[in-house]
N, C-alpha and C positions, 0 to 999 in steps of 0.2 A: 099136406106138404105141397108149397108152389112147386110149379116146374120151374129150374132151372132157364134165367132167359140166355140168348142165344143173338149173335151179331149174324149167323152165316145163313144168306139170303137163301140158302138153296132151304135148309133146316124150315126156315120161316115161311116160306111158301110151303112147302108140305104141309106145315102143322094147319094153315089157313085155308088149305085149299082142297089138301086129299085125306090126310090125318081122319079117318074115321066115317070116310065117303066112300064105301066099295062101289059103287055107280061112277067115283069119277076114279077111280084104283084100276076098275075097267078099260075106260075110255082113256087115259094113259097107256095102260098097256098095247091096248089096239094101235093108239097113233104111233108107239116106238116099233112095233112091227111093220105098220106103212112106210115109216121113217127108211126100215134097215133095207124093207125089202128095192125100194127106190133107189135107194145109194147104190146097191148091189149091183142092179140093174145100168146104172148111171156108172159105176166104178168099171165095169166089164166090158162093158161098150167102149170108153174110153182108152182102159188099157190095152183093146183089141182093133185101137186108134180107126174106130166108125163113127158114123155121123150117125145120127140120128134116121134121117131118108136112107143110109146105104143098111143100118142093124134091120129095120123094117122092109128093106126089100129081100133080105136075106130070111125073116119070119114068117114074108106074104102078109104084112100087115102097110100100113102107112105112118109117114112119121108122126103124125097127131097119136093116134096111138101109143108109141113110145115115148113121146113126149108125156101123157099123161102115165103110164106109168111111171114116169122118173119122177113125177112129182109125191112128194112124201103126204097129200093131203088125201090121193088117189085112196081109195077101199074098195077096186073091185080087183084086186089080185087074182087070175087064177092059174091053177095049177096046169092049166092045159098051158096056157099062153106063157109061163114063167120054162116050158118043159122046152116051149118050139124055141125061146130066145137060146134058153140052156146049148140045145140041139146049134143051133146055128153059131153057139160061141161055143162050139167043142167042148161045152163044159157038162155037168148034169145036174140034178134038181136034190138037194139033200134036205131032208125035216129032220128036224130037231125037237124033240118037246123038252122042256123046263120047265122047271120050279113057277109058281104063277106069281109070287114075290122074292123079289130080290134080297139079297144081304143085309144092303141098304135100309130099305124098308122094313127086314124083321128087325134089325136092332133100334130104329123109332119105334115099333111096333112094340116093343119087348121092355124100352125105357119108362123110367117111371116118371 
């Protein structure tokens, strides 16, 4: 039995590109956690209406620094550094684990 074809770009990149690639199922997953943790980073700063040079003088860091943290391409997240931001936006540091595939992906996973 063919598959089923499909017009929706998102559907047809998967099947092309991760569909049956755990090496790049990985490396997705890593980029959307650089992704959220950047936003986060970049959202909180913002809402706590600091500039980039005033979040970093308040960390003991510099604003290059924060700047590369906000960037979602960044991968040296760490826990020390995401604790002092937390600390200095009166916020704290929560983890989360989940599922290592999404919904999304089991029911392509699961289609025939």
């Amino acid at each position: 039995m063919t598959p089923k074809e499909t017009s929706d770009a998102l559907s047809i990149i998967h099947q092309e590109f991760y569909a049956n690639k755990p090496e790049r199922l990985v490396a997705l997953s890593e980029a959307r956690v650089n992704d959220d943790v950047a936003r986060k980073i970049r959202e909180m700063r913002e809402s706590a209406n600091l500039s980039q040079r005033k979040l970093a003088d308040l960390v003991g860091t510099t604003a290059s620094v924060i700047c590369r943290l906000e960037d979602s391409d960044y991968e040296g997240h760490s826990l020390s550094m995401l604790n002092r931001i937390a600390h200095a936006l009166n916020k704290r540091v929560k983890i989360e684990f989940v599922s290592n595939i999404s919904t999304e992906d089991k029911a392509k996973v699961s289609s025939p």
